[in-house]
BAFI-3210 file (N, C-alpha, C; in Angstrom, 3 decimals, decimal comma, padded with zeros to 6 digits):
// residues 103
n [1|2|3|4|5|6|7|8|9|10|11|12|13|14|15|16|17|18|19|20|21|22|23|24|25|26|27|28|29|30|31|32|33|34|35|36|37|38|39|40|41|42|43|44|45|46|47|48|49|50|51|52|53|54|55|56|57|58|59|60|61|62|63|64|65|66|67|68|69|70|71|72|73|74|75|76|77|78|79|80|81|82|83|84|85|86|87|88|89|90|91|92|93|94|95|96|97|98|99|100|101|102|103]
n.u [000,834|000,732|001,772|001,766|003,583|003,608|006,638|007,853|010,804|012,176|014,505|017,990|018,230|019,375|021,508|023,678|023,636|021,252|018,986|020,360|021,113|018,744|017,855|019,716|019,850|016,894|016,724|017,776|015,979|013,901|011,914|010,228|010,053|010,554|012,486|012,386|013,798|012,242|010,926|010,604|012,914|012,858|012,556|010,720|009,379|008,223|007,399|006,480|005,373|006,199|004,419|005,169|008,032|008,081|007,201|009,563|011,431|010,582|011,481|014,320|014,799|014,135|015,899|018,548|020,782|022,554|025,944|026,255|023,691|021,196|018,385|015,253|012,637|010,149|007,788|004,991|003,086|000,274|-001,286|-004,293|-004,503|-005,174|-002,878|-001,250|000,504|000,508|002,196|004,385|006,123|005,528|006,221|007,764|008,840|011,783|013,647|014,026|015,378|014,058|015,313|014,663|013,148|009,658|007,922]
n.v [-001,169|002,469|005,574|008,564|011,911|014,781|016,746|019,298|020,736|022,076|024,593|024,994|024,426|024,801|025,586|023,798|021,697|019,580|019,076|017,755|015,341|014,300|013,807|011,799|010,057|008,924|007,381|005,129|004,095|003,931|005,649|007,657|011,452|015,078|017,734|020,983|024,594|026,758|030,221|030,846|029,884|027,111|023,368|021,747|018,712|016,041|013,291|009,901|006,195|003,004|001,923|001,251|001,555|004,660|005,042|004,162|006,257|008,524|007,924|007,648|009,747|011,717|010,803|011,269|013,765|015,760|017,028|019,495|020,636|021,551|020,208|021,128|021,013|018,746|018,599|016,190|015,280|013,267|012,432|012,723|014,628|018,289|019,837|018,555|019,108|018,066|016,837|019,269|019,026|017,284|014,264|011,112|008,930|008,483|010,911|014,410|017,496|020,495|023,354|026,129|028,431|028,074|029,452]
n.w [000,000|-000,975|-000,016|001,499|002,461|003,851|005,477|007,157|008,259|011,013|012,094|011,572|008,547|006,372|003,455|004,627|003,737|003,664|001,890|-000,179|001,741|002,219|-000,630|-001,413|000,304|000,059|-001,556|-000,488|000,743|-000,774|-002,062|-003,131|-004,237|-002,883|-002,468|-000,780|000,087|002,195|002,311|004,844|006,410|007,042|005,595|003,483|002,865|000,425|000,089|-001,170|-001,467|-000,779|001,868|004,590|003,814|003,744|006,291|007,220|006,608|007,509|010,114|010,013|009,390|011,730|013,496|012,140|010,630|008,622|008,991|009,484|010,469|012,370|013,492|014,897|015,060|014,059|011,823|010,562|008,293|007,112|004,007|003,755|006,194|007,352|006,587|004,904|002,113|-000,360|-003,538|-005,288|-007,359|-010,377|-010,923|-012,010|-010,907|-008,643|-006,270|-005,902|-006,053|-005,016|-006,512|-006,133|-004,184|-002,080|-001,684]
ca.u [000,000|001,452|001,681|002,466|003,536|004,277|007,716|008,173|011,868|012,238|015,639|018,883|018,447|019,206|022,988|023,828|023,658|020,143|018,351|021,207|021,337|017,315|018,012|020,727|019,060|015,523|017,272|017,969|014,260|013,026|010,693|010,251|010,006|010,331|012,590|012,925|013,336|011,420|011,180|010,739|014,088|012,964|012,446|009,978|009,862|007,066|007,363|005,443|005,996|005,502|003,874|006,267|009,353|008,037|007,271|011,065|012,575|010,643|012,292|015,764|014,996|013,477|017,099|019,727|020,791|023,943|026,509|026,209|022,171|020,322|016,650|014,845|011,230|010,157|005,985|004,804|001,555|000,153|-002,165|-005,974|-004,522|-005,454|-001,921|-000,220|000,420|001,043|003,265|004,386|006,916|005,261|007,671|007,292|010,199|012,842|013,750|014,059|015,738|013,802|015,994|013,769|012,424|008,660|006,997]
ca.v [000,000|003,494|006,426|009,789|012,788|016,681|017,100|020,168|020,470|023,717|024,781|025,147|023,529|025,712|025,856|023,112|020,197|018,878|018,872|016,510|014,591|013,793|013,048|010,663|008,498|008,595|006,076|003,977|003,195|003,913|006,624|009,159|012,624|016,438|018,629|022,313|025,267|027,752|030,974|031,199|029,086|025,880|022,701|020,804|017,244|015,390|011,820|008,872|005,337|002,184|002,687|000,858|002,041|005,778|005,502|003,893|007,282|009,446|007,739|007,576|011,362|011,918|010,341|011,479|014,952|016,162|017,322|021,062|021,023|021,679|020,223|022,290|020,251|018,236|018,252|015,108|015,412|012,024|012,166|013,315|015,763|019,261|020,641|017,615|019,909|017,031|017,282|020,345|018,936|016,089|013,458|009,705|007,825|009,514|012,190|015,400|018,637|021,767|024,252|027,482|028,589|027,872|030,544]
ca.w [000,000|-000,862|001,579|001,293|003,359|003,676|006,212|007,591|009,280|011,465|012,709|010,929|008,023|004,850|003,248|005,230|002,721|004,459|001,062|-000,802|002,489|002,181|-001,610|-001,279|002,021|-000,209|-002,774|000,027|001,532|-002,505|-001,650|-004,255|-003,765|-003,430|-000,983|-000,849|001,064|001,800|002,578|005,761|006,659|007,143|004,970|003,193|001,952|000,174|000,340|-002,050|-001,204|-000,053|003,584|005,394|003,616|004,173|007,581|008,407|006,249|008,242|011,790|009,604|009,443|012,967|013,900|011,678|009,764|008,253|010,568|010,204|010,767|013,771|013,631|016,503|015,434|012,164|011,884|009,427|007,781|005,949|003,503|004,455|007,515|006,953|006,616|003,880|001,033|-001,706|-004,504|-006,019|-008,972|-010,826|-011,267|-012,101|-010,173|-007,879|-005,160|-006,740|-005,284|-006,388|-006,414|-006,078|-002,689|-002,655|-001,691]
c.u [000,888|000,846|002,431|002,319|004,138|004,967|007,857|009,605|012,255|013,696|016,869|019,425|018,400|020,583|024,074|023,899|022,413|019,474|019,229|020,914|019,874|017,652|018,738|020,105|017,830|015,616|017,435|016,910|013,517|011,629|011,021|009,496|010,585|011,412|013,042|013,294|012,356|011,670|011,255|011,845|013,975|012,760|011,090|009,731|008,715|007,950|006,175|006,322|005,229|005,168|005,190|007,986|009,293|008,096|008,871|012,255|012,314|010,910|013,418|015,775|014,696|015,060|018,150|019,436|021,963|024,312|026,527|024,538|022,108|019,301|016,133|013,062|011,445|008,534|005,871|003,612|001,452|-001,328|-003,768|-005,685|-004,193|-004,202|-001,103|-000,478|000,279|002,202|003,348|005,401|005,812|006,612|006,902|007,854|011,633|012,980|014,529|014,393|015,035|014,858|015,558|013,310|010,440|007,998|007,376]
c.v [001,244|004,649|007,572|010,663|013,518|016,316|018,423|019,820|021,952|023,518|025,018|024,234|023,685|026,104|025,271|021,508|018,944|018,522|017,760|015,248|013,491|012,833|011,750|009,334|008,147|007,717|004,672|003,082|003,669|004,039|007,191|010,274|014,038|017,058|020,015|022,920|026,356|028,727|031,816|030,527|027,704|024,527|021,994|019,963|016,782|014,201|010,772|007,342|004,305|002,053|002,132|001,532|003,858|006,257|004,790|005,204|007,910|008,975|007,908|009,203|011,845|011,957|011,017|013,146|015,097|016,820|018,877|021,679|020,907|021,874|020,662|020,977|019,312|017,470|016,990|015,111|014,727|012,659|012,204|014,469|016,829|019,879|019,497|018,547|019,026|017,336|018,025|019,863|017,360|015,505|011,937|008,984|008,933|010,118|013,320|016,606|019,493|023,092|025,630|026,873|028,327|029,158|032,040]
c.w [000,000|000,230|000,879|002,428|003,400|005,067|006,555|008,533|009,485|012,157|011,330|009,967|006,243|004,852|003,919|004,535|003,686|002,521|000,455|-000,015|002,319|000,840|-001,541|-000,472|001,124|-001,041|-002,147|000,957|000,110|-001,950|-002,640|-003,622|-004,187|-002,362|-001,437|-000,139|001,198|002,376|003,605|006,831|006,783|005,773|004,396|002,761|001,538|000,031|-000,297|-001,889|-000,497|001,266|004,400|004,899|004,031|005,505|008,425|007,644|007,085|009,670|011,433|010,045|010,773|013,630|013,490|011,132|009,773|009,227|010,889|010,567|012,230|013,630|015,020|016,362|013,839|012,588|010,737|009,368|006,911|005,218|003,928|005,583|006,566|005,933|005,543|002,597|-000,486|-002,162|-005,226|-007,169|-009,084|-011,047|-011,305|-011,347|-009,534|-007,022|-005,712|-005,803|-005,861|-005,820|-005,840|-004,880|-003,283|-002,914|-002,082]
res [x|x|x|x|x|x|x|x|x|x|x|x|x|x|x|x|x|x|x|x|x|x|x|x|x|x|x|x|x|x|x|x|x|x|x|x|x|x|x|x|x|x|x|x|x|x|x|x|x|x|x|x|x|x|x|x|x|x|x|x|x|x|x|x|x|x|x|x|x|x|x|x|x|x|x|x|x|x|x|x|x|x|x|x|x|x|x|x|x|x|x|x|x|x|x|x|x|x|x|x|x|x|x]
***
C-alpha cells in the first residue's frame, strides 16, 4: 500500500547540505520525492511510497541529519490531515531537489 507525506523540518536547516542529504538516504528506503526550502528558513519534503518504507525514512529522518544542521522540530503530515500539502513537482520515479524557494 502506498503512503504519502508533507515534512516540515524547522531549525537550521538551509545551506547546510540537508536537502542533498534527504536526496541521497531517499534512494535507500526507494521513496520518491520532493525537498525544498522555503522561505521562511525551514524545509519541506514530500514523500510517495511504499507505507512501510516511508514511515522507516521518516524515523531515519526523525534520527539522523547532516553534521552542520540543527533540527529544533520536524511536523509530518500524511495524507488526508489538513496541513499535507502534496506534490508540487510532478515526477514519475525519484527524489528530486527543487531548487527554487517555494513561496
Amino acid at each position: 500500500m502506498e503512503k504519502n507525506a508533507t515534512i516540515i523540518i524547522n531549525g537550521r536547516v538551509q545551506g547546510v547540505g540537508y536537502r542533498e542529504f534527504v536526496r541521497k538516504n531517499a534512494a535507500l528506503f526507494k521513496v520518491s520525492g520532493s525537498v525544498r526550502n522555503l522561505n521562511d528558513g525551514n524545509l519541506e519534503i514530500f514523500l510517495n511510497g511504499d507505507a512501510s518504507e516511508v514511515d522507516r525514512f521518516v524515523k531515519f529522518l526523525e534520527e539522523g541529519k547532516p553534521g552542520a544542521a540543527n533540527v529544533e522540530h520536524m511536523d509530518v503530515y500524511y495524507e488526508g490531515h489538513k496541513k499535507h500539502r502534496g506534490r508540487w513537482m510532478q515526477h514519475i520515479d525519484g527524489f528530486y531537489i527543487d531548487w527554487k524557494n517555494a513561496d
